[in-house]
C-alpha positions in Angstrom: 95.6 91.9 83.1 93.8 91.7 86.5 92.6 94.0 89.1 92.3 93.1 92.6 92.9 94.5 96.1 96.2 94.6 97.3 97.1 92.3 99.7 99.6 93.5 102.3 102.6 91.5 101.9 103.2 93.5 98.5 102.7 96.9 99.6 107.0 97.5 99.1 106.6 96.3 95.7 104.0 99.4 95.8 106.8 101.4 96.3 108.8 100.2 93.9 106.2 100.9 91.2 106.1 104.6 92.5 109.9 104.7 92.6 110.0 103.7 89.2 107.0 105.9 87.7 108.8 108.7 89.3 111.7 108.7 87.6 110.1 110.2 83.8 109.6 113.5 86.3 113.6 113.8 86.3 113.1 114.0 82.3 111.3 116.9 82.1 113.2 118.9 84.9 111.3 117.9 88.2 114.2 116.0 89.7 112.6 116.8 93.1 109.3 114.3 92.5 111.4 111.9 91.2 113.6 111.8 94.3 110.3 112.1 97.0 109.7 109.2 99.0 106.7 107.1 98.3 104.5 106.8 101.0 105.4 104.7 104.3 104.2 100.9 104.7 102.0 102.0 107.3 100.1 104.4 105.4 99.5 102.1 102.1 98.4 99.8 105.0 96.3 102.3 106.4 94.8 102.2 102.3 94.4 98.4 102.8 92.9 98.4 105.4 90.1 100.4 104.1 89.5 98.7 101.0 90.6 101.4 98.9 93.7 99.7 97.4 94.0 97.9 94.0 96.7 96.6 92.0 96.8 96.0 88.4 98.5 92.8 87.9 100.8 90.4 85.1 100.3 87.1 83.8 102.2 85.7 87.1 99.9 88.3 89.3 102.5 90.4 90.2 101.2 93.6 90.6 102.4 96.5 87.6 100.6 99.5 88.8 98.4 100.5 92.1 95.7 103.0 93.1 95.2 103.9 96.4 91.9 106.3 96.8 90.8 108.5 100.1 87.3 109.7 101.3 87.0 113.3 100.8 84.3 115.6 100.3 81.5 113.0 99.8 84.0 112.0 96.9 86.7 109.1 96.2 90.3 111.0 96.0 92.9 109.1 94.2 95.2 109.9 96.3 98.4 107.8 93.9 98.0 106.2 90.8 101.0 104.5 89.4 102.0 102.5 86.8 105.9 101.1 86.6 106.6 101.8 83.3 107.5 98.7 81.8 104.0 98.5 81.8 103.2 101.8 80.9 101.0 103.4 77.6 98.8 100.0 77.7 95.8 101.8 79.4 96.9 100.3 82.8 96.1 103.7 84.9 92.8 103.7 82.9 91.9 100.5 84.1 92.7 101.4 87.9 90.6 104.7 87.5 87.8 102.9 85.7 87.7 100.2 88.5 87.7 103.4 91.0 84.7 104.4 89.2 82.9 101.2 89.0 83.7 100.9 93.2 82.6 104.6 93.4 79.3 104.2 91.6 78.4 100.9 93.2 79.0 102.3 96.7 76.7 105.5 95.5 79.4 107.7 95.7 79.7 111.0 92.9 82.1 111.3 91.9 86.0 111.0 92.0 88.9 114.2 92.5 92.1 114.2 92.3 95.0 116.5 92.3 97.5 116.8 89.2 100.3 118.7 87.8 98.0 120.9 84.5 101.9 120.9 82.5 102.7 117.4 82.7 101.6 115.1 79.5 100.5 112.2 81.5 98.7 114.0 84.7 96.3 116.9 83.6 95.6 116.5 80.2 95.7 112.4 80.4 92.9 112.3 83.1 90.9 115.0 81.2 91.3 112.1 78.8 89.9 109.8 81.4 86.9 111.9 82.1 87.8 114.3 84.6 87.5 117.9 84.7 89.8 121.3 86.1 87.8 122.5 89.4 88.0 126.2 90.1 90.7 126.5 92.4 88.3 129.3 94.1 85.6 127.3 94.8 87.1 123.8 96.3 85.1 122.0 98.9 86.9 121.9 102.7 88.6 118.7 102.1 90.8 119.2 98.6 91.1 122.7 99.9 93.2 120.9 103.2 94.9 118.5 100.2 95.6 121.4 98.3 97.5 123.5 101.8 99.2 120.5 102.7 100.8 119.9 98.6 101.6 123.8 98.9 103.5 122.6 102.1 105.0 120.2 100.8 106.4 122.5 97.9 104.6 120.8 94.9 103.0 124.2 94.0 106.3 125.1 92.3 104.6 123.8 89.2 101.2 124.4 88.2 99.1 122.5 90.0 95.1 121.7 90.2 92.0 119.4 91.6 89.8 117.8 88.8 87.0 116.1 89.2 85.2 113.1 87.3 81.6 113.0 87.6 80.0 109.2 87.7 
């Protein structure tokens, strides 16, 4: 398995991955993520664009699972992580989050957040596995408190929901 950046003519098979990952939600009674949208090509272009895109790739380096990572608070915010899951429980996202890490610390950065649902096996409790930590909702910095508004918006807060950080 490889990591690399993404290169723009696969940023649909982005979506597919995400459309794909999605659908263990509709298992466990969250039909409503597994029907959202991924994000448009412009935006993972915008994600390109600034070098904070990587796939995770096969054999034939077709890409498996993604990361796309914003600048917030000082931080790296993994923004999506996604692995399709014919590829999944083979440490894939681990890889992509390690590689985050590796980007993160070269470039001097802190640390990396992200936001996750706390009741769902493979977000909260799989990145505390990964190294991160539950923030304190009551003490978020400017920029995951806007991330944070704009889920509520967006009606992800109708399940337990939280930043975590992983210090580098």
């Amino acid at each position: 398995m490889r990591i690399r950046s993404v290169r723009l003519d696969e940023l649909p098979a982005l979506q597919d991955i995400e459309r794909a990952a999605g659908q263990c939600f509709r298992d466990i009674g969250m039909p409503e993520i597994a029907e959202d949208e991924p994000l448009p090509l412009g935006e993972l272009a915008r994600y390109h664009h600034a070098g904070l895109a990587w796939v995770a790739t096969d054999d034939a380096d077709a890409p498996i699972a993604y990361l796309i990572a914003d600048r917030v608070d000082g931080n790296l915010h993994v923004e999506q992580v996604s692995v399709h899951p014919d590829s999944a429980r083979r440490g894939v996202g681990r890889l992509l989050l390690d590689h985050l890490a590796a980007h993160a610390g070269n470039a001097g950065v802190p640390a990396l957040t992200l936001t996750t649902f706390t009741q769902v096996p493979w977000n909260a409790p799989y990145y505390r596995r990964c190294g991160f930590e539950l923030m304190d909702d009551n003490r978020l910095p400017p920029g995951l408190r806007r991330i944070r508004e704009r889920e509520a918006a967006h009606g992800l807060d109708r399940w337990p929901r939280a930043c975590m950080r992983r210090e580098l």
